[in-house]
C-alpha angles and dihedrals in degrees: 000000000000113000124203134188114215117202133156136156125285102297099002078130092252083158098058096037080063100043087055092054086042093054086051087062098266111145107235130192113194112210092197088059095049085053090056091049099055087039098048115096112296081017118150105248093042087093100056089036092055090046086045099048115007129246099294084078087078133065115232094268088066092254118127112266091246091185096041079051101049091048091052097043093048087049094046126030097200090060081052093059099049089053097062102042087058095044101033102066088042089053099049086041091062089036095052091050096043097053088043079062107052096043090050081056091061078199094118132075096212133340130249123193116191111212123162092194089050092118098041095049097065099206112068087068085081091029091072132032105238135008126228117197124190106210132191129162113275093242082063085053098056098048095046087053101043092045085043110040093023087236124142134258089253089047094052091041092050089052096046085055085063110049114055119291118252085258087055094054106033083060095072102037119115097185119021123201111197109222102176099094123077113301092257087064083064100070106068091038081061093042089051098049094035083061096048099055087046088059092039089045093048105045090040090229100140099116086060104042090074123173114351091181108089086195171346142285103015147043104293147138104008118191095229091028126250104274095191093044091052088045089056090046098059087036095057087046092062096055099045100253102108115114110264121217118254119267124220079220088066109357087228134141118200118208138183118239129202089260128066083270131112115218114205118182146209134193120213093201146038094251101044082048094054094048086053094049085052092052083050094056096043093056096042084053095045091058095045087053108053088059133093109228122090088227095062089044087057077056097053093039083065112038070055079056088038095049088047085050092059097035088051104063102073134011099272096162090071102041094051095052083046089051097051093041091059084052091053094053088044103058093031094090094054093071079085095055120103095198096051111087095244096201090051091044080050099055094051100042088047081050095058097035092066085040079061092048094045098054082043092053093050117099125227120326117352108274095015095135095056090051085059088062107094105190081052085062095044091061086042099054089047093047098065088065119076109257093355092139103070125131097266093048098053105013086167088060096043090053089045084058101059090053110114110274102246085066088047094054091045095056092046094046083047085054097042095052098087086062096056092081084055096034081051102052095037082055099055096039087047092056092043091054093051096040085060107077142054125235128216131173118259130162134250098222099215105345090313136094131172129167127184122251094192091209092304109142120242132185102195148354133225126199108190096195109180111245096250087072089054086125088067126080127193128216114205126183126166152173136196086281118042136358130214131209122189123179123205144165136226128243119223082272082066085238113139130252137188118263115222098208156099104260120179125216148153119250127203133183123187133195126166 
């Protein structure tokens, strides 16, 4: 029987996630509940807590004081400690029996165990087959706790330092569900993933399905594909906020931010470029494989071609390790710094540490091992000619198409695996960069802006335009001592011409 672990941060909705695959006739075994039962009054674990710390551990009813713990454990990590070596093996006692159990029945499809410290315990990753995580963004978080538990901002935040980060978590994931849509965008994430362990359980395949998660850090490469992520996808694409690929013409990328805003972006050198032209791909390869049709997986089996093409052209792997290590050395000496939130300092250096770890891990050139396949290089030779993948020209490829989809998806995410450690390391450096300047609005004085640089160094630009001057595009362009940013508009030709207005942005430059 396939055996998952479930974990997710303090209110991701990791309960009611559970509840839905429990609802589809999966067995589950919730590790929290099982906490509250030896901790309930008679509980198993209410003797050694009383000899470990007193009687004023417990409430008047005889159950463990779960808030007066909490408070004491978050305040003393040796108290910490003894809590848990008195909760955890009873935990994993009852776990264990009661999974015996369910396996000896033969009644369920596949078994989840629901376990929040799934991540910070560091054993239950080679106790289960695969690991589902159910992500949101931490703001989401915040807000869930504090409307649910009535706690403050600074209480949930001082909780979330203490369980692992979403990077963290998202590292290990093999299957991601994306809870941070409305609750009707839950069910057919759970269809979709509920189908697929069935498959997995009843074709006892799990020992080749392998990963299904391409990285790190952030929400990427599901094995049923991410339904609410692909809606706002195409929803972002109607409206014109969906990133554009860069253009030989500019050299720009446009994104959509969480905000009405559009971020378009320019980068002021070849390896920053190339780092942005591999986040476009990913992403462009993220979205194709999370669909159905055989079509829209070619799509994804070249933008793969198209990632090793870009990869291959200098020696990224060691500048990006270069790169993070420099990181590393850089923030290293503010672990000594009062003013600078330690958790949080923590959290980034141990990010790019396994960044670090990952590249070193890789063998050889990003994407080697695809180029050693050679039925892979048999569809790439043929793709680079228009139409060179029909049916009579790779017959072994047509009939692999019109395998089922889940197959499909299994095989491409096999493929793409070898690109998480680069797509890793590009992701972190990427979010460093940004993170590193500071906006503030300026105007483009009919249609044109410029602003002295006076020789300081610079690695990339960023332009925020609010989404109600989506008609207008700006060019940038850009050296060590001055930028330039020129709006214009197209024609019903869709040729650009120049705007002759005021237009309002915000502008952004950003340097490690």
């Amino acid at each position: 029987m396939l055996e998952i672990g479930l974990t997710g941060g303090i209110g991701s909705g990791k309960t009611r996630v559970a509840d839905m695959f429990a609802a589809r006739g999966a067995a589950l075994i919730d590790t929290d509940l099982l906490a509250h039962e030896i901790t309930a009054s008679g509980g198993a674990a209410i003797a050694p807590l009383v000899d470990a710390f007193g009687p004023q551990c417990l409430r008047p009813d005889g159950a463990m004081d779960r808030d007066a713990m909490r408070a004491l454990v978050f305040s003393d990590p040796l108290a910490k400690a003894k809590l848990e070596a008195i909760t955890h093996p009873l935990i994993r006692q009852l776990t264990e029996a009661h999974a015996a159990a369910l396996r000896e029945s033969g009644a369920y499809p596949y078994l989840i165990y629901v376990v929040p410290l799934l991540v910070e315990s560091g054993t239950w990753r080679t106790r289960v087959g695969r690991v589902l995580v159910v992500d949101c963004r931490e703001e989401t978080q915040i807000s869930r706790v504090m409307a649910r538990n009535g706690f403050t901002r600074e209480q949930v935040q001082a909780i979330m330092r203490k369980q692992a980060s979403r990077a963290q978590r998202l590292a290990v994931a093999d299957d991601v569900i994306d809870n941070d849509g409305p609750p009707e965008a839950l069910a057919p994430q759970v269809d979709m993933l509920d189908a697929a362990y069935r498959r997995l359980s009843g074709a006892n395949a799990l020992k080749h399905a392998g990963k299904s998660t391409l990285c790190d850090g952030f929400r990427r490469g599901r094995l049923a594909g991410n339904v609410a992520d692909a809606g706002r996808c195409i929803e972002e694409t109607r409206r014109g906020r969906h990133p554009l690929p860069p253009t030989e013409t500019n050299r720009q990328s446009a994104r959509s931010t969480d905000t009405d805003l559009i971020l378009y972006e320019y980068p002021f050198n070849e390896r920053i470029r190339t780092l942005l032209r591999l986040e476009d791909l990913f992403d462009r390869l993220d979205y194709f494989l999370a669909q159905e049709h055989p079509l829209q997986h070619h799509v994804a089996i070249t933008t793969i071609f198209e990632i090793i093409d870009v990869a291959g052209r200098a020696d990224l792997k060691t500048d990006l390790i270069k790169e993070l290590e420099r990181q590393r050395q850089a923030l290293a000496p503010l672990r000594a710094n009062p003013q600078i939130d330690q958790d949080a300092l923590a959290s980034v250096i141990s990010e790019i540490e396994q960044g670090i770890a990952a590249l070193n891990q890789t063998v050889g050139k990003a994407g080697q091992l695809l180029t050693d396949n050679e039925w892979l290089t048999s569809i790439r030779s043929r793709a680079i000619i228009p139409g060179g993948t029909c049916e009579f020209d790779l017959p072994a490829y047509f009939a692999w198409q019109h395998r089922p989809a889940e197959d499909r998806r299994a095989d491409i995410l096999k493929w793409a695996r070898p690109l998480a450690s680069l797509r890793m390391g590009a992701t972190i450096v990427l979010r460093l960069l940004r993170e590193s300047g500071q906006s503030g609005k300026v105007i483009a004085t009919g249609g044109s802006y410029q602003q002295m640089l006076s020789g300081r160094s610079h690695q990339l630009m960023q332009v925020y335009l609010d989404e109600s001057l989506l008609a207008f595009i700006p060019e940038m362009s850009a050296n060590k001592y001055m930028l330039w940013v020129r709006f214009t508009q197209q024609d019903g030709d869709m040729r650009p011409r120049s705007v002759d207005a005021d237009i309002p942005f915000l502008l952004k430059l950003c340097n490690f």
